[in-house]
Backbone as CSV, one residue per row, in Angstrom:
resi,resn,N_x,N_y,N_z,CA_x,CA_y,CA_z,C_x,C_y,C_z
1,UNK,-72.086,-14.714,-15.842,-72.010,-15.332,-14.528,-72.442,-14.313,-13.471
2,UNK,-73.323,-14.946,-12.364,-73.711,-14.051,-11.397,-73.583,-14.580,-10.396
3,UNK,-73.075,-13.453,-9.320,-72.788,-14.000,-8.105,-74.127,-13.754,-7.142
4,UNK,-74.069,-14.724,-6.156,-75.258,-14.550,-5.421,-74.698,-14.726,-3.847
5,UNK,-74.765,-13.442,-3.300,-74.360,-12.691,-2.344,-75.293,-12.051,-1.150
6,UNK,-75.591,-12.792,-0.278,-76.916,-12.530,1.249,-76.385,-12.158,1.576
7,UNK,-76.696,-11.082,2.095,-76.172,-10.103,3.537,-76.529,-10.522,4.673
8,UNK,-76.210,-11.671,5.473,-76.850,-11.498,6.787,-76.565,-10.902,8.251
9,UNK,-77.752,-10.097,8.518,-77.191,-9.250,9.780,-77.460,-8.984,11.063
10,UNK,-76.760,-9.296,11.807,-77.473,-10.355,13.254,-77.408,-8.831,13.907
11,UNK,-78.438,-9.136,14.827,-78.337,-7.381,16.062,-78.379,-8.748,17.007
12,UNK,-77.665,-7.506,18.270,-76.842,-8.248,19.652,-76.909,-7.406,20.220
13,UNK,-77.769,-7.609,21.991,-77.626,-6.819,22.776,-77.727,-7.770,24.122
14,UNK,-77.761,-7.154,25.565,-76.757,-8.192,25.866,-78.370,-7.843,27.484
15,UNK,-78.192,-8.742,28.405,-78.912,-8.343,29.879,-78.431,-8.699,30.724
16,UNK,-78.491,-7.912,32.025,-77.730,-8.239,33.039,-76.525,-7.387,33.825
17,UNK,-76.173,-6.671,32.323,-75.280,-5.660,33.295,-75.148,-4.681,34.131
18,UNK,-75.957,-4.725,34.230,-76.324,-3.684,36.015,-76.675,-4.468,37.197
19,UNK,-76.578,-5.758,37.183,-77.130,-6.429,37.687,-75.591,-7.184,39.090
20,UNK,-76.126,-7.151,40.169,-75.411,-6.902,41.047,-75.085,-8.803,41.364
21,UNK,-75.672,-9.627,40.432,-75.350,-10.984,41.017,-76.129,-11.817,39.673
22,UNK,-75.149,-13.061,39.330,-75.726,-13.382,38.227,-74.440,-13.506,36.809
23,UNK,-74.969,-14.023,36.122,-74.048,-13.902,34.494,-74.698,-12.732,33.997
24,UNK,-73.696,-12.104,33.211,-74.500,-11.198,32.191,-74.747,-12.207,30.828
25,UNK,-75.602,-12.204,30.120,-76.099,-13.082,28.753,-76.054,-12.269,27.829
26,UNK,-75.569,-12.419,26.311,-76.048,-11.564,25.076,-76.542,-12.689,23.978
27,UNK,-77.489,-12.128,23.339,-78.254,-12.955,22.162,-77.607,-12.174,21.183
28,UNK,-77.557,-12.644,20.249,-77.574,-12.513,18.286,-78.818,-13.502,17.825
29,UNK,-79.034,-12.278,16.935,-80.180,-12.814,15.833,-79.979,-12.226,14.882
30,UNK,-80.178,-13.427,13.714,-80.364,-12.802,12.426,-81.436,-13.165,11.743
31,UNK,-82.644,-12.291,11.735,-84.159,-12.340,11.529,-84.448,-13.048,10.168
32,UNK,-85.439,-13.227,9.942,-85.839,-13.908,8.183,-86.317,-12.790,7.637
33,UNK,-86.394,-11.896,6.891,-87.097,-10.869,6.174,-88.100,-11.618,5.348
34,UNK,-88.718,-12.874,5.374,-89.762,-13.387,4.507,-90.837,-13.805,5.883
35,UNK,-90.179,-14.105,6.896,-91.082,-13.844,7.969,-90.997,-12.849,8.974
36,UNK,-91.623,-12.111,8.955,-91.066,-11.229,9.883,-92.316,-11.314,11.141
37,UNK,-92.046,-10.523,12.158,-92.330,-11.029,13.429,-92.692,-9.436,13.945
38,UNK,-94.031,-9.682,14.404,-94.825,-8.136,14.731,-94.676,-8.095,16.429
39,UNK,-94.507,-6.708,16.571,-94.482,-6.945,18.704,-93.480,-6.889,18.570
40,UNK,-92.291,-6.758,17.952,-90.488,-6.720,18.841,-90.530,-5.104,18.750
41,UNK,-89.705,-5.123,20.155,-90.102,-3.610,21.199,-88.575,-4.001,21.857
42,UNK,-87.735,-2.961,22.248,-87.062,-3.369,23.547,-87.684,-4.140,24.656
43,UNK,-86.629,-5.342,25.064,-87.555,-6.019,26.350,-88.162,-5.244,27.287
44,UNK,-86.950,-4.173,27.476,-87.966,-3.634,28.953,-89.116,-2.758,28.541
45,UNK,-89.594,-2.427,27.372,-90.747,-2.080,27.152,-92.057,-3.210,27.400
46,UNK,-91.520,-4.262,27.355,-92.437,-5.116,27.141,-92.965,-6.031,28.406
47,UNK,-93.697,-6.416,28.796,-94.491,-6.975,30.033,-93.583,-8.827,29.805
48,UNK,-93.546,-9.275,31.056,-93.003,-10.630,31.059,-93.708,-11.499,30.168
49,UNK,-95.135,-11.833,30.307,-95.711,-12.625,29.528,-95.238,-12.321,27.837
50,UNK,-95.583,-10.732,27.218,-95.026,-10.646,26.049,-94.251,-11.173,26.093
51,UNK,-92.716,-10.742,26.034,-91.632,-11.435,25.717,-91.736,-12.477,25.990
52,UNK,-91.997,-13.546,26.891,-91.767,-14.878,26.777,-92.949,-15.714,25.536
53,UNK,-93.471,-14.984,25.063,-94.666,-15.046,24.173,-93.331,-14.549,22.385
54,UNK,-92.714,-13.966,22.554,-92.255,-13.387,21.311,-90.952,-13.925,21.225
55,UNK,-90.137,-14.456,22.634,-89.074,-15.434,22.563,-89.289,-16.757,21.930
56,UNK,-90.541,-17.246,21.676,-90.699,-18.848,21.327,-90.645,-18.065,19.806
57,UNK,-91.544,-16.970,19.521,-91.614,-16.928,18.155,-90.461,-16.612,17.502
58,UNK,-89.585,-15.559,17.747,-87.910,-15.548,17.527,-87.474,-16.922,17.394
59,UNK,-86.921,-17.587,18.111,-86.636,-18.696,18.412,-87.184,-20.083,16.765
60,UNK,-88.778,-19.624,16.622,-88.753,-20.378,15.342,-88.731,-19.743,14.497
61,UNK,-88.818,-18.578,14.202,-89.030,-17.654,12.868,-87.527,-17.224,12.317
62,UNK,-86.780,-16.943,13.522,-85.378,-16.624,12.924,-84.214,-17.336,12.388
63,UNK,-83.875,-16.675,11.095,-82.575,-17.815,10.503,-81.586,-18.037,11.508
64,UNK,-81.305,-17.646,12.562,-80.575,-18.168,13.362,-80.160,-17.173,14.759
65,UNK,-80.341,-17.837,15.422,-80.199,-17.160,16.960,-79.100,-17.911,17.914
66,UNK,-78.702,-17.034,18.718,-77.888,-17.972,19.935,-77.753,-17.030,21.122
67,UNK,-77.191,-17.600,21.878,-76.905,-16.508,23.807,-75.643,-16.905,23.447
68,UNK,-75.005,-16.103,24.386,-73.751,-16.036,25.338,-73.453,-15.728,26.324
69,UNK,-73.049,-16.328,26.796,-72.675,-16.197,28.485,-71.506,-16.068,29.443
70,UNK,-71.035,-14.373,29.955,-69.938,-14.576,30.953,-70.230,-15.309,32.583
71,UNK,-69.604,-15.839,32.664,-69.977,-15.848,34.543,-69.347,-15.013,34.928
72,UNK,-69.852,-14.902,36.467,-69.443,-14.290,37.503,-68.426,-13.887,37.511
73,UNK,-67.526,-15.245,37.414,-65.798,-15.342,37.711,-65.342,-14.175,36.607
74,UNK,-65.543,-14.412,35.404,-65.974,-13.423,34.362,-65.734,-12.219,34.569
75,UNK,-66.922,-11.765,35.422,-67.298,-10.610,35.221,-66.011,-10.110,36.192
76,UNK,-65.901,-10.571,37.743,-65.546,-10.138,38.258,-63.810,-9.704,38.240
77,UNK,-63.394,-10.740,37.188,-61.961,-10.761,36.767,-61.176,-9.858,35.536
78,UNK,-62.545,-9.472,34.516,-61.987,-8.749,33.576,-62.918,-7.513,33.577
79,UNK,-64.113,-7.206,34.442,-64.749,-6.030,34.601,-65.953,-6.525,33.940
80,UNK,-67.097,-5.975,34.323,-68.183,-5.959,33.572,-68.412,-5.604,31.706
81,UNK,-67.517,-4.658,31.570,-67.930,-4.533,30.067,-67.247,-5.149,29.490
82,UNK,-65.499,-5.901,29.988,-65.103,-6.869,29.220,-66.036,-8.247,28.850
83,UNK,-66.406,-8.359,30.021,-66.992,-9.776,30.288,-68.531,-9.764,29.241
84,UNK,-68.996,-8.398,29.403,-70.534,-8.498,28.242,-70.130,-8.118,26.407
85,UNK,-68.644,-8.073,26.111,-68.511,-7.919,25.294,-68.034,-9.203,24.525
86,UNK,-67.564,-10.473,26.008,-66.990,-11.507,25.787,-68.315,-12.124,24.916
87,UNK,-69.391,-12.150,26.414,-70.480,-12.532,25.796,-71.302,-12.461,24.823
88,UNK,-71.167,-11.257,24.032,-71.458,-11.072,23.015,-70.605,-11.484,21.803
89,UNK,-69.596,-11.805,22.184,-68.981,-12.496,20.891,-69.403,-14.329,20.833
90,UNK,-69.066,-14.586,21.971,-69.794,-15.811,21.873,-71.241,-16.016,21.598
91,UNK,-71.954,-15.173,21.823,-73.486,-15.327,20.986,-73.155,-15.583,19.472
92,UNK,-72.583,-14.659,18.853,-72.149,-14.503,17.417,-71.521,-15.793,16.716
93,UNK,-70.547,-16.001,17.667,-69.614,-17.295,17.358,-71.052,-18.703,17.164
94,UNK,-71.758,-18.720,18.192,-72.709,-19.716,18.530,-73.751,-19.321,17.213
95,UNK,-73.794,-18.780,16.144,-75.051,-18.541,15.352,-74.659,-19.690,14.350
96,UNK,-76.119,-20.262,13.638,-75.100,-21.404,12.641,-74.895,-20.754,11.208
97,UNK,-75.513,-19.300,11.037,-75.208,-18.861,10.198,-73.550,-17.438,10.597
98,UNK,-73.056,-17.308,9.389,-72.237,-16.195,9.838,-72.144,-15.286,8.711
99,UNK,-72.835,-14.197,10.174,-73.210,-12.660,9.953,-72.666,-11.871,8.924
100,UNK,-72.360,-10.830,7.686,-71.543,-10.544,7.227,-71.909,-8.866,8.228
101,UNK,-72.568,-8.455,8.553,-72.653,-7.045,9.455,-73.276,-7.675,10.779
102,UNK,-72.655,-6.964,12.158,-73.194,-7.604,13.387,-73.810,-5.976,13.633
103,UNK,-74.781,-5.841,14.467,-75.605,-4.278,14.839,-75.889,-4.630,16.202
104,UNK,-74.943,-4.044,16.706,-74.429,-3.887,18.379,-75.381,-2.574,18.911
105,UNK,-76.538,-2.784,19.849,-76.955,-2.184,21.023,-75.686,-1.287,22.006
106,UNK,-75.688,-0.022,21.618,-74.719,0.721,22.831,-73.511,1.400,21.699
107,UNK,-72.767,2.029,22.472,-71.485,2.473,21.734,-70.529,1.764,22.044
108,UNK,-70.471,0.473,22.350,-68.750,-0.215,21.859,-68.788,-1.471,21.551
109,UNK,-68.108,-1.807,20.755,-68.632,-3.075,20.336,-67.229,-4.195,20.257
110,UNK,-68.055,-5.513,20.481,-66.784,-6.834,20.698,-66.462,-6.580,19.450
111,UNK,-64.922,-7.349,19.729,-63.935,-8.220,18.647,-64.774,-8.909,18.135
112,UNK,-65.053,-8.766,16.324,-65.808,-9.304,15.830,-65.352,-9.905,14.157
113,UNK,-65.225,-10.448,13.930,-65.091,-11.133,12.387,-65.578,-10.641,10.849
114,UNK,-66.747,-9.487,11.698,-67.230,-8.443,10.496,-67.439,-7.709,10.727
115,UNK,-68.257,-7.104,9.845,-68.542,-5.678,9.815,-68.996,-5.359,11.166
116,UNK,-68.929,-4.312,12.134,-69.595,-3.926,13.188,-70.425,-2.694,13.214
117,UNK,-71.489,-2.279,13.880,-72.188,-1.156,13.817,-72.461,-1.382,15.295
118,UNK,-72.048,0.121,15.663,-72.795,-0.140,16.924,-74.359,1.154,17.071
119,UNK,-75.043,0.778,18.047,-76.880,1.968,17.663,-76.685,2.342,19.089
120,UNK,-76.723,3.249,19.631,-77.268,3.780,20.803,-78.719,3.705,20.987
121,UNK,-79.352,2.916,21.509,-81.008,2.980,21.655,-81.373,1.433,20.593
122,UNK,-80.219,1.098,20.405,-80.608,-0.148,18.895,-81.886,-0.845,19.126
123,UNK,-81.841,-0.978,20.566,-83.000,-1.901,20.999,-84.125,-1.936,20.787
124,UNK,-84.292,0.262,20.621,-85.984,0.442,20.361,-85.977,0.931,18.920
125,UNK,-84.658,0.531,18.037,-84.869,1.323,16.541,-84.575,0.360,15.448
126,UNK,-83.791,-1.372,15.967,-83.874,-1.942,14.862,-83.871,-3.246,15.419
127,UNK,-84.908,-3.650,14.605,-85.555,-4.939,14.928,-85.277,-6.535,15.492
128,UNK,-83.502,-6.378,14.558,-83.189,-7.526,15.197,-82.581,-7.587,16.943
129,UNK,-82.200,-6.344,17.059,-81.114,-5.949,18.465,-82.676,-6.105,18.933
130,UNK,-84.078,-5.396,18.682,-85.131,-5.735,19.542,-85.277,-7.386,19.645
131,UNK,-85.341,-8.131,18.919,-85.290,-9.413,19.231,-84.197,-10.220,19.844
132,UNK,-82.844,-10.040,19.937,-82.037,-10.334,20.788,-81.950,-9.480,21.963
133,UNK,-82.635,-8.282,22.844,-82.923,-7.930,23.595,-83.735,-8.776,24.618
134,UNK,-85.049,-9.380,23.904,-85.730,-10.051,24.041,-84.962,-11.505,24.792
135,UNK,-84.311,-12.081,23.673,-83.516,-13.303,24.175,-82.720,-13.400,25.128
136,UNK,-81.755,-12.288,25.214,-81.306,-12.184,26.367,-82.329,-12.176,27.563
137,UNK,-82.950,-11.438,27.641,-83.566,-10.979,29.008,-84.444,-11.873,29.088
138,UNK,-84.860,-12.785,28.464,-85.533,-14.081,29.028,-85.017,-15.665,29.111
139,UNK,-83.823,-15.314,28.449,-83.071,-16.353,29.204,-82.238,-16.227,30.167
140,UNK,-81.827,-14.867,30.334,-80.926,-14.375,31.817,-82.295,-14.649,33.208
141,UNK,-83.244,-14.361,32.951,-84.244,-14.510,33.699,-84.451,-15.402,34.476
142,UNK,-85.119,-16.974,32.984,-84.969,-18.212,33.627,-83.417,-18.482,34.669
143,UNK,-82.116,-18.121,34.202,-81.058,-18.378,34.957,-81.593,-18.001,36.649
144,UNK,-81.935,-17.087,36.335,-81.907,-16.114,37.699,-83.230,-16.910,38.641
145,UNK,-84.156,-17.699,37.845,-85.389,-18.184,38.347,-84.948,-19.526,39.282
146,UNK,-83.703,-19.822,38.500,-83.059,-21.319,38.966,-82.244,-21.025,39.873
147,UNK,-81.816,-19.808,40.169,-80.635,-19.537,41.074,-81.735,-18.901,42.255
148,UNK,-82.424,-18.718,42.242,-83.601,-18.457,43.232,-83.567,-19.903,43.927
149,UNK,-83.918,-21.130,43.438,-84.547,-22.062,43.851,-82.787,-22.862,44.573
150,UNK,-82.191,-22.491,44.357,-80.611,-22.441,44.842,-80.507,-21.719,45.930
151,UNK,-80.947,-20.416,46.070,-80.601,-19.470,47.140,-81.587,-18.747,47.172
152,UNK,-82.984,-19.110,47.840,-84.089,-18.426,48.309,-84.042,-17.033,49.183
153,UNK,-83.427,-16.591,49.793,-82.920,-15.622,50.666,-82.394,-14.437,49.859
154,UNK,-82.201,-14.269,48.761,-82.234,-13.217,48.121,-83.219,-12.533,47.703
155,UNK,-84.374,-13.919,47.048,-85.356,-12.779,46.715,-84.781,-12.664,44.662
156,UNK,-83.946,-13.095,44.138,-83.744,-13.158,42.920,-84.779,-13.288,41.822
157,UNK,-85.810,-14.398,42.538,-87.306,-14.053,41.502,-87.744,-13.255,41.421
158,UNK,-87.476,-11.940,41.840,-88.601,-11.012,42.315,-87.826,-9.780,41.340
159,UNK,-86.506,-9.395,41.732,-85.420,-8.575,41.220,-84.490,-8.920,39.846
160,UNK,-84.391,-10.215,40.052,-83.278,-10.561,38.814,-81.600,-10.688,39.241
161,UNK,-81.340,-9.791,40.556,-80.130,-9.664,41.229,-79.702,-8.339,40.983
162,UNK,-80.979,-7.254,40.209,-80.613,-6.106,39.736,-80.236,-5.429,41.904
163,UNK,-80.116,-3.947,41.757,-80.029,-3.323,42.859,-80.861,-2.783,43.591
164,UNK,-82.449,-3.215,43.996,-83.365,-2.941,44.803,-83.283,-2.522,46.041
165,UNK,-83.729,-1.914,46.882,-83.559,-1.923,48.471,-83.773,-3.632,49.157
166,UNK,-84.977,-3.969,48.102,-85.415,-5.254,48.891,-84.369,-6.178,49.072
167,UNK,-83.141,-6.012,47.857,-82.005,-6.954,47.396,-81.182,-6.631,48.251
168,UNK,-80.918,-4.905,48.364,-79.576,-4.546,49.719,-80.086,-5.009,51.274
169,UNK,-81.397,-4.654,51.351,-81.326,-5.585,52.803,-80.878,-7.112,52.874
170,UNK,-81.640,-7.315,51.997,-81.150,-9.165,51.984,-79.629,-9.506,51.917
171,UNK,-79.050,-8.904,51.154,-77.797,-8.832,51.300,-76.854,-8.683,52.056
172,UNK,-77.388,-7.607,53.273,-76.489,-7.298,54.526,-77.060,-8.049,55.464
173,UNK,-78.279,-8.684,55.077,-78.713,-9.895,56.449,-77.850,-10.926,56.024
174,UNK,-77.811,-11.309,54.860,-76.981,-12.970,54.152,-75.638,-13.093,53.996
175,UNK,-75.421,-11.688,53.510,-74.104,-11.574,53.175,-74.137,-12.115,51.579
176,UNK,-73.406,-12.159,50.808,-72.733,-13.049,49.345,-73.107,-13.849,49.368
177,UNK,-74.016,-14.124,48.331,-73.564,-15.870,47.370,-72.553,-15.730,46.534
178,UNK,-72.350,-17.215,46.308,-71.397,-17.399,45.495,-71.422,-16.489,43.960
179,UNK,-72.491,-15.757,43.853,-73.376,-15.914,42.268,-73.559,-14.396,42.488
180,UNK,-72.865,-13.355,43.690,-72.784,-12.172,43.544,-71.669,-11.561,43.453
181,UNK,-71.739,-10.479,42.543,-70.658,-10.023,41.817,-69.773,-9.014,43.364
182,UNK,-68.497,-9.683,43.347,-67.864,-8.820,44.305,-66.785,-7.578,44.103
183,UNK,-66.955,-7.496,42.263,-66.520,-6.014,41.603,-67.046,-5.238,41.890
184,UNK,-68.524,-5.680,41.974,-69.444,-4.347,41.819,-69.937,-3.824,43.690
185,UNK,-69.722,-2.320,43.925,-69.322,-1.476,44.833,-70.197,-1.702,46.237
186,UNK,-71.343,-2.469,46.081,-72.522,-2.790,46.602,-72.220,-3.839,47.637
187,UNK,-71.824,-4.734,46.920,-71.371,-6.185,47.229,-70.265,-6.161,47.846
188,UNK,-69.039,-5.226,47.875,-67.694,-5.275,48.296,-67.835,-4.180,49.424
189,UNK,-69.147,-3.703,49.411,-69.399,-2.853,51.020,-69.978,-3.918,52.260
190,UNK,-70.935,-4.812,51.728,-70.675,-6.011,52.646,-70.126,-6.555,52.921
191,UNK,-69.269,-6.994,51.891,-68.391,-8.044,52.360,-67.217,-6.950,53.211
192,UNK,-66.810,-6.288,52.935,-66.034,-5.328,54.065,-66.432,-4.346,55.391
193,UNK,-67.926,-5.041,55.130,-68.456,-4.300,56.863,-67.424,-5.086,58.104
């Protein structure tokens, strides 16, 4: 009798957390090793068109992918790294396969159901955290594209809600949206001018 035993092993990395307004998002993927997929790079190596070019192909090539998502309220209530670690478990939870090793981008990693590894740099050294890099940051994107067309006066298409000058002026002319983080030190200097 033989047992027949897949290892599957999703990489998870997450976008958004520096980002001064917005959800932070994390993807899991767990790649096909019979198809594999040429061009996965860390996102921010990669030009917009790529990635949104290598997100459709992820998306069909991989045994299974998903996002997760903290909000705002989120972020601002349990801290930023609680809230992207939340999100990263819910990516995981959301896969329809389940992972027996998860390979976490960064040094700390969510409450997880298996094995955990976490990579410092995972993004630019193993393939799947490069493809959920990818996912994240182009679906945090589109978010951010729609929250533009919500609140034009930021300027969010342009930045993402990361911390630009172009973003701090706009900010002390507008003041807060609803959709900016008022943990983070930037945001809680306006609102207390």
């Amino acid at each position: 009798m033989s047992l027949d035993f897949t290892v599957f092993s999703a990489g998870i990395d997450e976008s958004g957390r520096g980002s001064l307004a917005g959800p932070v998002y994390a993807a899991a993927v767990i790649l096909d090793d019979k198809h594999p997929i040429r061009g996965l790079a860390d996102s921010k190596l990669l030009n917009k068109n790529k990635r949104e070019q290598l997100s459709v192909i992820i998306k069909e090539k991989s045994l299974s992918w998903a996002i997760g998502i903290s909000s705002v309220e989120e972020i601002d209530s349990l801290n930023i790294l609680q809230a992207t670690l939340l999100a990263m478990r819910r990516a995981v939870l959301g896969l329809s396969r389940k992972p027996n090793i998860a390979l976490v981008d960064g040094n700390v990693s969510p409450h997880l159901d298996c094995l955990v590894k976490t990579i410092v740099g995972g993004d630019r050294l193993v393939q799947s955290i490069s493809a959920a890099s990818i996912l994240a940051k182009t679906e945090r994107d589109a978010e951010m594209l729609k929250l533009h067309l919500e609140y034009p006066n930021y300027g969010f298409d342009q930045h993402k809600g990361y911390c630009t000058s172009k973003h701090l002026r706009l900010l002390r002319l507008y003041g807060p949206c609803v959709f900016h983080r008022r943990s983070f030190a930037p945001v809680r200097e306006v609102i207390n001018l």
